[in-house]
C-alpha positions as CSV (number, residue, x, y, z in Angstrom):
1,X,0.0,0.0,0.0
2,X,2.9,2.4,0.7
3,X,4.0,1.9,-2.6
4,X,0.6,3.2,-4.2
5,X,0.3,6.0,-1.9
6,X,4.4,7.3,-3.7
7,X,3.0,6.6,-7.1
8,X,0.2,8.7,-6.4
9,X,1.6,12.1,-4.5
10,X,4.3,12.2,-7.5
11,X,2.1,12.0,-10.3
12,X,-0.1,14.8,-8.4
13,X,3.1,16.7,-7.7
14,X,3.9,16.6,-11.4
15,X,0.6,18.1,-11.9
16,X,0.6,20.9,-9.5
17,X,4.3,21.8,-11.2
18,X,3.0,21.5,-14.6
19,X,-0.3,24.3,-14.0
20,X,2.3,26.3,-12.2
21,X,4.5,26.7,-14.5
22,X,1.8,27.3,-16.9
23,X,1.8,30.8,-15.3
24,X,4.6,32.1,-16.9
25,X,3.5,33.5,-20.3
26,X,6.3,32.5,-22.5
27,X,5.9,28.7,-21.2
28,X,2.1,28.8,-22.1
29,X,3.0,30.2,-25.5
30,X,5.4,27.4,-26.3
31,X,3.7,25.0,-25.0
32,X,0.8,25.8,-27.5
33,X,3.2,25.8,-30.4
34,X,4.5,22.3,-29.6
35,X,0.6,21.0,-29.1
36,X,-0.4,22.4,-32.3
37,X,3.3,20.4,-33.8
38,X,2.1,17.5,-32.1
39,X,-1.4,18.0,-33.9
40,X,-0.2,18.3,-36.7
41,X,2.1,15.5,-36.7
42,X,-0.6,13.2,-35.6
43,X,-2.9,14.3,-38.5
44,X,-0.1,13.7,-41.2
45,X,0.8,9.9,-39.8
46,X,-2.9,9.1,-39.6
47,X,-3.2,10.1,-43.7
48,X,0.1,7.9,-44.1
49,X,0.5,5.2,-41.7
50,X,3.4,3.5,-44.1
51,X,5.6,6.7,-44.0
52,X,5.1,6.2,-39.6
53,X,6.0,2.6,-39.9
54,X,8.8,3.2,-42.1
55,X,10.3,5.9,-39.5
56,X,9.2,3.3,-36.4
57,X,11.3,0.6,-38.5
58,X,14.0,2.7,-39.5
59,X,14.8,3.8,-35.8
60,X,14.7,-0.2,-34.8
61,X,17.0,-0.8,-37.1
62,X,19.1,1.7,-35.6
63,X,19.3,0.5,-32.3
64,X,19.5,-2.9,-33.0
65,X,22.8,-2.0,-35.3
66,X,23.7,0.0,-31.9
67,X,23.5,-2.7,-29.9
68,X,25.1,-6.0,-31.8
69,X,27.7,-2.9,-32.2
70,X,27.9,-2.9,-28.7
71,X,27.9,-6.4,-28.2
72,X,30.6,-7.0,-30.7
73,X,33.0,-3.9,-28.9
74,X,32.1,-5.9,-25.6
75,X,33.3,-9.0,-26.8
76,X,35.9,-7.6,-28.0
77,X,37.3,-6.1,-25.2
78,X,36.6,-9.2,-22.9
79,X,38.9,-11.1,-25.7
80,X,41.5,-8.6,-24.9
81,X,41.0,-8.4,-21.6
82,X,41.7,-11.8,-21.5
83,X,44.7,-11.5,-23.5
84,X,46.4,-8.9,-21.6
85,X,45.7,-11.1,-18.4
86,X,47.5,-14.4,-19.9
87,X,50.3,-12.0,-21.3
88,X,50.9,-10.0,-18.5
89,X,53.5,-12.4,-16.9
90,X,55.4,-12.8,-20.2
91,X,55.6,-9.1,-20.6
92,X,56.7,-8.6,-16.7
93,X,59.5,-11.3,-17.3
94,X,60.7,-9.6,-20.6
95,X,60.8,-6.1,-19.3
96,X,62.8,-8.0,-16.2
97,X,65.2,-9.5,-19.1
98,X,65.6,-6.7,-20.9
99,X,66.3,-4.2,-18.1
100,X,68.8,-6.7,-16.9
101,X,70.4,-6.7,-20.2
102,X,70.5,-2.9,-20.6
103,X,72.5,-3.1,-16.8
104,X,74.9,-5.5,-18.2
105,X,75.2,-3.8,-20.8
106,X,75.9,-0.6,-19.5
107,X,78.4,-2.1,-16.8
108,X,80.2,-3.8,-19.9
109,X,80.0,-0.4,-21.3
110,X,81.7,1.4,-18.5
111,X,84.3,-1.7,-18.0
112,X,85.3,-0.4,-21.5
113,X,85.1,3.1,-20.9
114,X,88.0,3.0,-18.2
115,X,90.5,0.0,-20.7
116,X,90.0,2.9,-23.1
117,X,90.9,5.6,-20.8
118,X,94.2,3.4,-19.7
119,X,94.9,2.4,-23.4
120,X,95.0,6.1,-24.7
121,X,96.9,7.4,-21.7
122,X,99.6,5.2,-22.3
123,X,99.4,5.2,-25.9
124,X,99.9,9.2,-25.6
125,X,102.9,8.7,-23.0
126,X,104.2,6.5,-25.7
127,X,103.8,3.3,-23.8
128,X,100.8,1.7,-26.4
129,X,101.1,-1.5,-25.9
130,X,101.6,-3.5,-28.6
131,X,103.7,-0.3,-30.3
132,X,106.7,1.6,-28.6
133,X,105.7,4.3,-31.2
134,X,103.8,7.7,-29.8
135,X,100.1,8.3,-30.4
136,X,99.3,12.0,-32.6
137,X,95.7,12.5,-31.6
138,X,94.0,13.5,-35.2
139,X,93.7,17.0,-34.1
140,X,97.4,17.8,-34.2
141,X,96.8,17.0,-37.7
142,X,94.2,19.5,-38.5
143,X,95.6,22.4,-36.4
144,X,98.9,21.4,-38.5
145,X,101.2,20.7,-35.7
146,X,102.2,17.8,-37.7
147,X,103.6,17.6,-41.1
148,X,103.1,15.6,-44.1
149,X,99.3,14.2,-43.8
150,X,97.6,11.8,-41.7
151,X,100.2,9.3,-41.3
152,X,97.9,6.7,-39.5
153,X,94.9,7.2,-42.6
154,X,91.8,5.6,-42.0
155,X,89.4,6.6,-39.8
156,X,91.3,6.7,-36.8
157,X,91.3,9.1,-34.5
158,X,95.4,9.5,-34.1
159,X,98.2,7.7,-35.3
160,X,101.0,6.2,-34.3
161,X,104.0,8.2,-35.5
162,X,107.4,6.5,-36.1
163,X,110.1,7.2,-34.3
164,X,112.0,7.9,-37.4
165,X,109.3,11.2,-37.9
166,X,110.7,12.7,-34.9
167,X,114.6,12.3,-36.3
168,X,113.7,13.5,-39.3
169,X,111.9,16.2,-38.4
170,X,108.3,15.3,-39.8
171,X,106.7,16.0,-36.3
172,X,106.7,19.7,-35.8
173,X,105.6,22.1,-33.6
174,X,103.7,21.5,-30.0
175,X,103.0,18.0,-31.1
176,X,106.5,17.1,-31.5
177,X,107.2,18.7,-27.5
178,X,103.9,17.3,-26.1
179,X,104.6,13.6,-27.8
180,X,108.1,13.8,-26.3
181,X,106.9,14.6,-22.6
């Protein structure tokens, strides 16, 4: 019985809102135009009941599309959903392979950083081992502290100048003082 009793004081609460509003001049007004729309409306489908059931059709159609389009993004996403969840544990482990990889990698890295630092230190003391020739970096070269070319060629970035070059005077210069030193 309660349940009745709501039912009722809304519907007459919507109908004490509705005659209030019904006050105001502009809502009356508007109101009349959309009855006489609605009149109208109602007098055109009852002429041509095909052109009403073609609209009521047209708009099923439309939802129906709407919702098997619906239904098929849902599935969809559950598919993926479930997808992501089986890969999940593969992808963790990768990204915990990979980012162990890039650490090795960088320690192997910096391991060569420093031999490379030792290497070119004692190449430029003149101790290179392997050579008991000095090391020319390239730029003494191009500032022409050196004479007579690249002697190392290539794409090195020095070379090894006999010890012959210094004799003979083919090393000139600040090169020749620094590579002495």
């Amino acid at each position: 019985m309660a349940g009745s009793k709501f039912g009722k004081m809304v519907l007459i609460g919507a109908l004490t809102g509705a005659v209030v509003s019904m006050f105001d001049k502009t809502t009356r007004s508007e109101m009349s135009r959309r009855a006489k729309g609605l009149s109208e409306d109602a007098k055109y489908y009852m002429k041509n009941p095909d052109v009403l059931r073609w609209k009521i059709q047209d708009k099923s159609d439309k939802l129906k599309a709407l919702y098997e389009q619906f239904d098929s993004d849902k599935r969809y996403l559950q598919s993926k959903a479930s997808e992501l969840k089986e890969l999940t544990p593969t992808v963790k482990t990768l990204v915990e392979e990979t980012k162990t990889a890039f650490v090795d990698s960088k320690d192997a890295v910096m391991e060569a950083k420093d031999d490379y630092k030792q290497m070119a230190s004692e190449a430029i003391k003149g101790g290179h081992p392997g050579t008991d020739q000095p090391f020319v970096p390239e730029e003494a070269y191009a500032d022409g502290q050196v004479d007579g070319g690249s002697m190392g060629g290539g794409d090195s970035k020095g070379a090894f100048v006999p010890d012959e070059a210094y004799r003979e005077g083919q090393v000139a210069g600040e090169a020749r003082d620094n590579m002495k030193n």
